[in-house]
N, C-alpha and C positions, 0 to 999 in steps of 0.2 A: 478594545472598543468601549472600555468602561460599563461594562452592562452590570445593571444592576440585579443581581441575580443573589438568590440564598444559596449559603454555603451546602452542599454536597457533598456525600461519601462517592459516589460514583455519578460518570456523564450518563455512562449508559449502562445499564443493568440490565442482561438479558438469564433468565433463568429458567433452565430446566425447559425450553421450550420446542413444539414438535408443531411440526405442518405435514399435514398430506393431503395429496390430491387425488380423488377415489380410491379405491381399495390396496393401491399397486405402488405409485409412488409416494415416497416417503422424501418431501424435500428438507426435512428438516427433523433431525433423530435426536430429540432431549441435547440443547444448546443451550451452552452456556457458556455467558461473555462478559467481562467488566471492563470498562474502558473509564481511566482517572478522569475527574474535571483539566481541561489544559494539553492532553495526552494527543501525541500525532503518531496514528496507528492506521498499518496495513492490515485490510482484509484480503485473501490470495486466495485463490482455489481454480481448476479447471471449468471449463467452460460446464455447465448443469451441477454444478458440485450444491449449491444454495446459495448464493450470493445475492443474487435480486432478492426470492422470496426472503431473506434476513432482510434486506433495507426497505423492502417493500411490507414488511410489517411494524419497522421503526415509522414507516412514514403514514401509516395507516390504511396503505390501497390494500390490505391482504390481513385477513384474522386468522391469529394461529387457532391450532386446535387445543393445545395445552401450557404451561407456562406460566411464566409470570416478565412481563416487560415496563421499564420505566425509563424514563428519559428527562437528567436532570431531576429526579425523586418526584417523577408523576408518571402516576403507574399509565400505560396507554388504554388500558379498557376500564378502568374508574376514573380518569381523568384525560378524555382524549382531548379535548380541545386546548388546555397549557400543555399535554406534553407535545401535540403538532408545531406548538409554538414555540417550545425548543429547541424544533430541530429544521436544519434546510438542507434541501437536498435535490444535487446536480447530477439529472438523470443522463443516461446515455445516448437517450435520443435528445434531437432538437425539435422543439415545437413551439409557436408563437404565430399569435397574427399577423400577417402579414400589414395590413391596413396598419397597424399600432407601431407608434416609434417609442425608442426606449423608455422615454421619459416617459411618456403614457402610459407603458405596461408596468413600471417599476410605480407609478401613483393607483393604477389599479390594484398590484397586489399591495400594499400599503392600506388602502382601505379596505380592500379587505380581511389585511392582520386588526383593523379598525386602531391603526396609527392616528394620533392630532399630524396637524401639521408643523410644530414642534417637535415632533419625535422622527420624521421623518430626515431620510439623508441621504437623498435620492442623487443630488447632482453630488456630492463627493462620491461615491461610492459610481457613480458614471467613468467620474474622472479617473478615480483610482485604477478601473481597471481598462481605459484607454478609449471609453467612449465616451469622450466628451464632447468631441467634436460633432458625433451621429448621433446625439440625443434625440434631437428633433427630426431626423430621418427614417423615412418606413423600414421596417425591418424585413422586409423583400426586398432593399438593397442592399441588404450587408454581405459581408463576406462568411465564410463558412466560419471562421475562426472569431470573428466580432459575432456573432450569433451564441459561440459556445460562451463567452463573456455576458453575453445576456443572461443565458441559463444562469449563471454563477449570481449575477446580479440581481437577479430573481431569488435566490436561492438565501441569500442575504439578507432583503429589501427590510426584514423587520430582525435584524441583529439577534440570531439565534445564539446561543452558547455550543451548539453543536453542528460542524457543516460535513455533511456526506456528499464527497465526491464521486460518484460510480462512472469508470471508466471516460475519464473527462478529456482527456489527451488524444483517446481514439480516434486517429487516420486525420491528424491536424499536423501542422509542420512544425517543424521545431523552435522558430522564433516568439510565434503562440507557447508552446510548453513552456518555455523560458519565461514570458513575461507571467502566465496563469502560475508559474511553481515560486513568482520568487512575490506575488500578490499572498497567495497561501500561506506560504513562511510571512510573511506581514501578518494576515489575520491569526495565526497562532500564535507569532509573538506576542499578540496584544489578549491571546488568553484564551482565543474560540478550541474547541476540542476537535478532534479534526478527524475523521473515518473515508479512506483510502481504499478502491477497489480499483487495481490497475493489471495490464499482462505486460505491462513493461516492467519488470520485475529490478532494471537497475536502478528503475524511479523510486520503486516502494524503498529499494537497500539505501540511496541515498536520502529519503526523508523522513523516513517512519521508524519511529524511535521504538515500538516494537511492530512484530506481524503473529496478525492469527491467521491459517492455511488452514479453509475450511476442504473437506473433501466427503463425497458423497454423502449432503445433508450433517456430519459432524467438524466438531473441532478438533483436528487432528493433531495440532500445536499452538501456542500461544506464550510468546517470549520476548525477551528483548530483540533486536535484533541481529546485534553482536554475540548473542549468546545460541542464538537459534545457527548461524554460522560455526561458531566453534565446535557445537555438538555433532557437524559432520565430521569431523575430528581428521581430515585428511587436508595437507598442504602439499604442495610438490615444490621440487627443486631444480632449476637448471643449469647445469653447468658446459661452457665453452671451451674447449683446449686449445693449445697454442701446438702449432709443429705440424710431423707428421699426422696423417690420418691412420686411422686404427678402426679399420673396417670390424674387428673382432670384439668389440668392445663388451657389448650383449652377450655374448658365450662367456667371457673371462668374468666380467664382473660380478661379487660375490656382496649381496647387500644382508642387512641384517633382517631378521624378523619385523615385521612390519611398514618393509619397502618392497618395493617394487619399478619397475623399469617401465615408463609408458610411451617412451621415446627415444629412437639411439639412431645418430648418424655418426658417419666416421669424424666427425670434428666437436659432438657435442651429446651428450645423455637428458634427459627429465630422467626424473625419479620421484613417484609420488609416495609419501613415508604416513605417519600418525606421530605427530611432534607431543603428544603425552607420553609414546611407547619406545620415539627414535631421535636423540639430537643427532644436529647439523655434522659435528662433528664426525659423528662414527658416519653416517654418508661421504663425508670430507677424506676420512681416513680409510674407505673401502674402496672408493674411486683411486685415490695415491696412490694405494695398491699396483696399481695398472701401468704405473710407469708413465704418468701422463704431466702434462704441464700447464696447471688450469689458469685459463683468463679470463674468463668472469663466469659471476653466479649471481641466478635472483632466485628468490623465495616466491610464491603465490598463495593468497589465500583463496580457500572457499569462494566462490559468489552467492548471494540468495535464490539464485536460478539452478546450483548445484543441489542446493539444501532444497528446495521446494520440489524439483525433482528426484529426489530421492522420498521423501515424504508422503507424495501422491503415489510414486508408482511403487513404493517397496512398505509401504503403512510406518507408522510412525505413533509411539506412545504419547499422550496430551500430556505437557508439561504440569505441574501443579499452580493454580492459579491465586 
């Protein structure tokens, strides 16, 4: 988006920071987060884990009780009004005037980021994201999914360096996801920072180049996302045989340390192993054992829905940052 912006150590700097609500709940327990200028990062956590109150204090609704937060190197409580103007951000509800068609509310919020009319870039930024044709239409006739492209449009209207999405996909169809995830990957490429709270977790594995999994108000990981997978350290294997069936398979077969059997019919085995403790091989060579005649095998890895359940429900040590 060509924005003209000073160089930065980090987009978003959260440090050391705690929120609570009365005496009892603790939403937020000493958090701390760095997100690169450029960087497209999942936030994950169960439903009450912290997730709103973190974006709801990036975005100013909600003051922590301790901490320190900055957004693009302006701290939020010595400098609230540039660092609000860093960041935008696509809540989970939908709200808008009804009476106001796009282009109206997208000139409202524009004045008041107190845009010239020069700076603004109100009708590309309609077009880009497929409402060009409803600019001039009340926004009490759009469709559910031309409403969540509003929010975004809003979210945008004064070209942030940082866009927070929180749960934007939510209960929309899928030809919508498709057009908002490959608009996203556009504004990333062109350099926006990018913070992602979704529970569609093959969305986050597909586009978020790492994920932090906040759980009960902390940070309970924070990794690439390829590497936050590996560290469940379990793949499995399937294999098909050709021939007779061999109802006995699960009694006779003998695997080594660090496998195990999680599937056995008389024509075919899983066996899920730890490929740092067990090759292919020695599975290859315990099954042949058996007198079998195999006709195919595939490998699986981890998914991020394996790893982020394991993490919430069995705790999980914070990477180093």
């Amino acid at each position: 988006m060509n924005l003209p912006l000073p160089s930065v150590a980090a987009a978003i700097s959260i440090e050391r920071t705690t929120k609570r609500y009365g005496s009892d709940l603790v939403a937020l327990d000493d958090v701390s987060l760095r997100v690169a200028p450029g960087a497209f990062i999942g936030l994950l956590g169960p439903n009450g884990a912290g997730k709103s109150t973190l974006i709801n204090i990036l975005g100013g609704l909600v003051l922590k009780d301790s901490g320190k937060v900055s957004l693009w190197g302006r701290d939020v409580d010595k400098d609230p009004r540039n660092a609000r103007a860093a960041i935008g951000i696509v809540p989970q509800e939908v709200y808008m005037d009804p009476f106001f068609t796009p282009y109206a509310m997208l000139e409202l919020c524009a004045g008041l980021y107190g845009l010239r009319r020069s700076e603004r870039w109100n009708d590309t930024l309609l077009e880009r994201l497929g409402l060009g044709d409803k600019k001039h239409v009340y926004s009490r006739s759009l469709s559910g999914g031309m409403k969540r492209r509003m929010m975004v449009a809003k979210a945008l209207v004064h070209r942030p360096p940082i866009l927070v999405l929180d749960e934007p996909t939510a209960g929309v169809d899928v030809m919508f996801r498709k057009h908002l995830w490959a608009f996203v990957q556009e504004m990333h490429a062109e350099g926006t920072t990018i913070l992602l709270t979704t529970h569609y977790l093959e969305e986050a594995e597909a586009l978020c180049e790492k994920i932090a999994i906040i759980d009960r108000g902390k940070i309970v990981a924070y990794d690439k996302t390829s590497t936050l997978i590996a560290r469940l350290a379990t793949k499995s294997l399937h294999i098909t045989f050709r021939g007779k069936e061999r109802p006995k398979m699960q009694k006779t077969l003998r695997l080594p340390e660090h496998a195990h059997i999680v599937a056995c019919t008389s024509h075919s085995v899983e066996i899920c192993y730890n490929p740092q403790k067990v090759a292919v091989a020695e599975l290859l060579a315990a099954v042949d054992g058996n007198d079998v005649s195999i006709q195919d095998l595939t490998t699986k890895e981890p998914s991020l829905e394996e790893v982020f359940l394991q993490i919430t429900q069995q705790g999980f040590s914070p990477s180093k940052q």
